[in-house]
Structures are given as structure tokens and as C-alpha cells.
C-alpha positions in Angstrom: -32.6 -50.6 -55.9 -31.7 -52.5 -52.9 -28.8 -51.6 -50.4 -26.0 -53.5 -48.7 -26.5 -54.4 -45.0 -24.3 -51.9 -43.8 -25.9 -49.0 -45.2 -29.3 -49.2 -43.1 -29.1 -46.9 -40.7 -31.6 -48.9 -38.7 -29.3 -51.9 -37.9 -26.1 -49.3 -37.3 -28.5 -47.9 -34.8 -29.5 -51.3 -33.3 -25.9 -52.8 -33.4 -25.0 -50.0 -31.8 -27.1 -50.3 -28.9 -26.8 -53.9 -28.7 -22.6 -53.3 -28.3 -23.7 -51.1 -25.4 -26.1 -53.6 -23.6 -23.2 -56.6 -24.1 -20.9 -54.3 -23.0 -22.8 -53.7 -19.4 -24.0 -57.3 -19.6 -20.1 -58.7 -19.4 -18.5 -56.1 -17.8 -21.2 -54.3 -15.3 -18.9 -51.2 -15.5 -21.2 -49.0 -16.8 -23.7 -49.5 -14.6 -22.0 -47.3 -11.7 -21.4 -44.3 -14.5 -24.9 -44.1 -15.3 -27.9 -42.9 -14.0 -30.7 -45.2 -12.2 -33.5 -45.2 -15.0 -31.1 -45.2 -17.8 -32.2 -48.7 -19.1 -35.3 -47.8 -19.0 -34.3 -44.7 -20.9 -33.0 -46.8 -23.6 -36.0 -49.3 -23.7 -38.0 -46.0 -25.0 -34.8 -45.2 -26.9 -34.8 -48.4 -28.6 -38.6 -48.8 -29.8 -39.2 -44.8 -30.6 -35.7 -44.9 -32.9 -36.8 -48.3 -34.7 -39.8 -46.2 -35.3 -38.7 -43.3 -36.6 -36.1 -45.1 -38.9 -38.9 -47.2 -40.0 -40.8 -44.1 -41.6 -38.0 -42.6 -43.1 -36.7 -45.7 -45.0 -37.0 -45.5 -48.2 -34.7 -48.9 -49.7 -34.8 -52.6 -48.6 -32.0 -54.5 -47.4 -30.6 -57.5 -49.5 -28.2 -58.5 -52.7 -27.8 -55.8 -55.3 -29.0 -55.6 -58.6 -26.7 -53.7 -60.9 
């Protein structure tokens, strides 16, 4: 059985660090609060969490079937 959109816990973790990248990107506020390699923190972040949430998916995205 497929799920809704919002359910993948992959995209709630990308949209979540996308809000925080557009959020520095306009605003350059958090820039100051953070430490120097923190981007490249969250590069790692980024591509070892897709991973991992990858493996443990067991349901594709799209319309349901009921």
C-alpha cells in the first residue's frame, strides 16, 4: 500500500533541512550563531540521512489505493 506525501519521513527530513538552508540563504543570521564547518557538517548530514532513510523504507510515495 502506498503512503501520502507527508508521511515519508525522507522528505520531512529533507524539507526540513531545505527550510534551514533558505532560511540562512535570505536572512544570513544564522551564519554568526553557528560554527565554521557547520555546512559542511550538514552536506554529510544531508547524504548519510537520505541514506539511511533509504534502507529503512519500506512504502512508496503516491495516490492511495483503498
Amino acid at each position: 500500500m502506498k503512503k501520502a506525501w507527508w508521511q515519508s519521513r525522507t522528505l520531512r527530513f529533507n524539507a526540513a533541512l531545505a527550510v534551514l538552508a533558505a532560511l540562512e540563504a535570505s536572512s544570513g543570521a544564522l551564519q554568526a550563531l553557528l560554527p565554521v564547518d557547520f555546512w559542511h557538517a550538514l552536506s554529510v548530514l544531508l547524504a548519510v540521512g537520505n541514506a539511511l532513510l533509504r534502507v529503512i523504507t519500506k512504502q512508496p510515495i503516491g495516490k492511495r489505493c483503498e
